[in-house]
C-alpha positions as CSV (number, residue, x, y, z in Angstrom):
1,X,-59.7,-131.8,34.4
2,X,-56.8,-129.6,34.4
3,X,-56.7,-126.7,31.7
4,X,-52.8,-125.8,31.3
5,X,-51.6,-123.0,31.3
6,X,-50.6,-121.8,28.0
7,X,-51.5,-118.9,25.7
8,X,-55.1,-120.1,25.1
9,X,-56.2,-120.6,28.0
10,X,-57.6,-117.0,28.6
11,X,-59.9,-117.1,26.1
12,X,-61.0,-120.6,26.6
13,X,-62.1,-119.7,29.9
14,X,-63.8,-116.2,28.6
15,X,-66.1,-118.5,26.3
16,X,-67.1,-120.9,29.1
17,X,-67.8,-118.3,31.6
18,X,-69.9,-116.8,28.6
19,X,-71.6,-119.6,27.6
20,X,-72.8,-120.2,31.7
21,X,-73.3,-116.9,32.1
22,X,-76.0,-116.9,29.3
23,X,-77.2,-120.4,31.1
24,X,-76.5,-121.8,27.2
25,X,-75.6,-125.9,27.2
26,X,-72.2,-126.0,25.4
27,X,-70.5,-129.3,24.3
28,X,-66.8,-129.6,25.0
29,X,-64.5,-132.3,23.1
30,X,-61.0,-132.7,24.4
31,X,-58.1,-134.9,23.2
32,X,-56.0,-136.1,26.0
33,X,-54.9,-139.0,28.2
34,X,-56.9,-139.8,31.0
35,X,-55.7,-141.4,34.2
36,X,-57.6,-143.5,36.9
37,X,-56.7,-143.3,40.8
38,X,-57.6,-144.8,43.6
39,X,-60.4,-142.5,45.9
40,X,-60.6,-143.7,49.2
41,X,-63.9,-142.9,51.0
42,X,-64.7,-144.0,54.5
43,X,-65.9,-147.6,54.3
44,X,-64.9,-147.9,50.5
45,X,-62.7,-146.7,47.5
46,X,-63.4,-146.0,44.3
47,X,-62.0,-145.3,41.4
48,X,-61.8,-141.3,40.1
49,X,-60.2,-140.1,37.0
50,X,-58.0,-137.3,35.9
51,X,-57.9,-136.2,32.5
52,X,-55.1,-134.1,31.1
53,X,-54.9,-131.9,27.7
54,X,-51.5,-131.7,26.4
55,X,-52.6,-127.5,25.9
56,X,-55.7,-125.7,25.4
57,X,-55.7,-126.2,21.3
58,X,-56.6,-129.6,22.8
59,X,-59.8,-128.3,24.1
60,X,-62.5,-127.4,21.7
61,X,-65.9,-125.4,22.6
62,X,-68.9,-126.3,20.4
63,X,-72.3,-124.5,20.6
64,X,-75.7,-127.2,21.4
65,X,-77.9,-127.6,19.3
């Protein structure tokens, strides 16, 4: 996922670093449009994705339960 790089995104990275730091399980929910590509391995090729938030309002951290 790619995070842009807009005003929030300092502080949306401050509260996931936190949250790992403190080793605490956070869920994330992000509106966006995700993309498929092809990923080519060796003998076969599969199929990755890409998902891209318009900005970082997009992105919302909520605490687990």
């Amino acid at each position: 996922m790619h995070v842009p790089n807009d005003a929030g995104r300092d502080d949306l990275l401050r509260a996931l670093l936190a949250d790992a730091r403190e080793n605490r399980p956070t869920k994330v929910l992000v509106q966006g449009r995700l993309r498929t590509f092809q990923a080519p391995l060796n003998a076969i090729t599969l199929t990755g994705l890409y998902l891209e938030a318009r900005s970082t309002r997009a992105i919302r951290i909520e605490p687990q339960d």
